[in-house]
C-alpha positions as a Markdown table, in Angstrom:
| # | Residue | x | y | z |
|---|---|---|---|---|
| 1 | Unk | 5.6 | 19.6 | -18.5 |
| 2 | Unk | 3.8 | 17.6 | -16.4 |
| 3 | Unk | 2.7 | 13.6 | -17.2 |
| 4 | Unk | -0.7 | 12.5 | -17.9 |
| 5 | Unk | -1.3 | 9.4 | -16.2 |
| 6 | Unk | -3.5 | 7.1 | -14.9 |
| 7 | Unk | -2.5 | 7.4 | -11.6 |
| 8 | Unk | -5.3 | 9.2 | -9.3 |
| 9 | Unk | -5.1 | 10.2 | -5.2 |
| 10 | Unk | -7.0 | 8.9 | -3.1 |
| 11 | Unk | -8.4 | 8.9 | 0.7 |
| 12 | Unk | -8.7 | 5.8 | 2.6 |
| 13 | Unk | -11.1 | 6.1 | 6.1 |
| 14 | Unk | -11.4 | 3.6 | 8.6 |
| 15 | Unk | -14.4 | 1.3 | 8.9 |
| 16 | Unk | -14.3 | 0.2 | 12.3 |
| 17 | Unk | -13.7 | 4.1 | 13.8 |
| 18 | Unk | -16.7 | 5.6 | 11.7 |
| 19 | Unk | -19.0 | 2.3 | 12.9 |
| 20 | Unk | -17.5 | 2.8 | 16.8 |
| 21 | Unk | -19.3 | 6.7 | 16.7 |
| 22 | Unk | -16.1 | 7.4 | 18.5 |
| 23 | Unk | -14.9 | 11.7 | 17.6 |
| 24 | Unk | -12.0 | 11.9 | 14.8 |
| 25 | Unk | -11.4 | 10.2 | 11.8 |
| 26 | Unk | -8.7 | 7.8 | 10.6 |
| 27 | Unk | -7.3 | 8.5 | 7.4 |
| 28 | Unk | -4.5 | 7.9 | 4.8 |
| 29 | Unk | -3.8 | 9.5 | 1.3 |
| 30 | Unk | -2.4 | 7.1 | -1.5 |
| 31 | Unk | -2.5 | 6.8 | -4.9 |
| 32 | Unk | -3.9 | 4.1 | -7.3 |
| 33 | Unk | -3.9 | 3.4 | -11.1 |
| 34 | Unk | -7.5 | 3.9 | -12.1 |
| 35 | Unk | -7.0 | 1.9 | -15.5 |
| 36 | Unk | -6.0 | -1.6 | -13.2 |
| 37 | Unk | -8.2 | -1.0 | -10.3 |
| 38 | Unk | -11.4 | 0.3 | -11.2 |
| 39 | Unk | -13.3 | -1.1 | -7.8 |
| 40 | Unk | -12.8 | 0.8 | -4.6 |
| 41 | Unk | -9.5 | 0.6 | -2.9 |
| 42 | Unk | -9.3 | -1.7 | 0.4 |
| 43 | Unk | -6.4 | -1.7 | 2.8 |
| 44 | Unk | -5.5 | -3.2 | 6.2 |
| 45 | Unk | -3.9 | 0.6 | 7.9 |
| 46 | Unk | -3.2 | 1.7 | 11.5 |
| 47 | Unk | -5.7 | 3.4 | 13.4 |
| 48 | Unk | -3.9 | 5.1 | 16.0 |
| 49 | Unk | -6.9 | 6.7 | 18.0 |
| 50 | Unk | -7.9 | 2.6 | 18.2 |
| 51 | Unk | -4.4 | 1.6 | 18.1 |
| 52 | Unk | -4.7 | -1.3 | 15.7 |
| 53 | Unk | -4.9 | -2.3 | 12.5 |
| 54 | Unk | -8.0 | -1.7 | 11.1 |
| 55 | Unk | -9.5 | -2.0 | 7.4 |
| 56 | Unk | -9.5 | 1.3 | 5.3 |
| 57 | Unk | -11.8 | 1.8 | 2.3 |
| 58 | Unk | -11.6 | 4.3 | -0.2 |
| 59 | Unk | -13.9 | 7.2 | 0.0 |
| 60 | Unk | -15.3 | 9.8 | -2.5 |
């Protein structure tokens, strides 16, 4: 039986990449506990069409 949690997927895109108007897309899946972090999700990832880190922000 599967768990009912409060754990949700979610997709980070990068900031700088979409801002640049560069083709592509950087992005990463994770997960997050929706009950602790209700805001959107914000994370410093690698961007390897830029090749750097770069800051990734939750999308819908």
């Amino acid at each position: 039986m599967a768990k009912k949690g409060n754990r949700v997927q979610v997709i980070l895109e990068c900031t700088e990449h979409k801002a640049s108007g560069m083709p592509g897309t950087s992005r990463y899946i994770t997960t997050k506990n929706k009950k602790n972090t209700t805001d959107r999700l914000e994370l410093k990832k690698y961007n390897p069409i830029l090749k750097k880190m770069t800051v990734h922000k939750e999308i819908k």
